[in-house]
C-alpha positions as a Markdown table, in Angstrom:
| # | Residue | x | y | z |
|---|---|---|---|---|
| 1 | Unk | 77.5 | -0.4 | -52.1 |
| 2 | Unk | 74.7 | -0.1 | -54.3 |
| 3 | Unk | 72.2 | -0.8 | -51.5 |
| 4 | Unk | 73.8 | 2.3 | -49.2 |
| 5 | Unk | 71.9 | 4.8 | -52.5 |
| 6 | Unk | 69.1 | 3.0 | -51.9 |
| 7 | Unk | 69.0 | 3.6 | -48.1 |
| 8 | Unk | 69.9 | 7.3 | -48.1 |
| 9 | Unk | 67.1 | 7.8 | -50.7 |
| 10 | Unk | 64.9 | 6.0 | -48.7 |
| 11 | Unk | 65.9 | 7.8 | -45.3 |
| 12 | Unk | 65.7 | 11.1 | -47.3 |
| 13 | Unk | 61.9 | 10.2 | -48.7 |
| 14 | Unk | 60.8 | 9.3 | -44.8 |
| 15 | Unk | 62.1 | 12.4 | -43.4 |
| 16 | Unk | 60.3 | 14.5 | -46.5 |
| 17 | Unk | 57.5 | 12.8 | -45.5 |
| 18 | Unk | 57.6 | 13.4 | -41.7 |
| 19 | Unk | 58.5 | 17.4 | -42.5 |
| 20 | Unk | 55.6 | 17.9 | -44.8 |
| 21 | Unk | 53.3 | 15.7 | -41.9 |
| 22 | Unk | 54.6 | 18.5 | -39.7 |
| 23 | Unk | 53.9 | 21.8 | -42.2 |
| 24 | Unk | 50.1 | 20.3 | -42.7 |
| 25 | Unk | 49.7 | 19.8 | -38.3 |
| 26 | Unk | 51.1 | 23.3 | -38.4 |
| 27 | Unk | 48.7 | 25.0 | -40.8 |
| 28 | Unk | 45.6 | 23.1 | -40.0 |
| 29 | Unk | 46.1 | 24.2 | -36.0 |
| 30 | Unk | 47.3 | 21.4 | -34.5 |
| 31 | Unk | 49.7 | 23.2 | -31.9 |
| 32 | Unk | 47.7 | 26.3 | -31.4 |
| 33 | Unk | 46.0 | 25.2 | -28.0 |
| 34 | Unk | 49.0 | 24.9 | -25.6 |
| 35 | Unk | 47.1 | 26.3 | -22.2 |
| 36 | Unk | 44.5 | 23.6 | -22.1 |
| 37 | Unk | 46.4 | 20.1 | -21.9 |
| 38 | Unk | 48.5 | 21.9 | -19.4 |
| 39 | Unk | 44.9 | 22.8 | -17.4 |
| 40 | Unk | 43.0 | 19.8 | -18.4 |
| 41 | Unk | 44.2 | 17.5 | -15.6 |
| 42 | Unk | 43.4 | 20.2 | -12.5 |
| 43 | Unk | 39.8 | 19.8 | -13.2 |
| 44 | Unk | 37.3 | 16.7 | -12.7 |
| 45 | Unk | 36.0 | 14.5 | -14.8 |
| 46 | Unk | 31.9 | 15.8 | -14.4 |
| 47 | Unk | 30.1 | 12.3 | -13.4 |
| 48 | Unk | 26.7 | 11.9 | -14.5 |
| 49 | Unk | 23.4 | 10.8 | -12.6 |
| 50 | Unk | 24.0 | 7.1 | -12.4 |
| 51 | Unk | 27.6 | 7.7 | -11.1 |
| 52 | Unk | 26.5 | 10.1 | -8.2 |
| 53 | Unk | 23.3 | 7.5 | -7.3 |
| 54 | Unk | 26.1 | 4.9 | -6.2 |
């Protein structure tokens, strides 16, 4: 029984962990840009000189 405390603590400390993971993506801007990735595939990849010689 005692090992069922230690689990829920543990499960308890992961998910703390993954919440304040998600507050500091949040305030440093990680899910601000939501147009490009949806854009990003319609558009070519831009080749350079050696690619265009072949």
């Amino acid at each position: 029984m005692e090992i069922m405390y230690i689990l829920i603590g543990c499960s308890v400390l992961l998910a703390l962990v993954f919440l304040c993971a998600f507050f500091w993506a949040n305030k440093t801007g990680q899910h601000n840009d939501t147009y490009t990735p949806s854009v990003r595939i319609l558009f070519d990849d831009e080749t350079t000189e050696e690619e265009e010689e072949r």
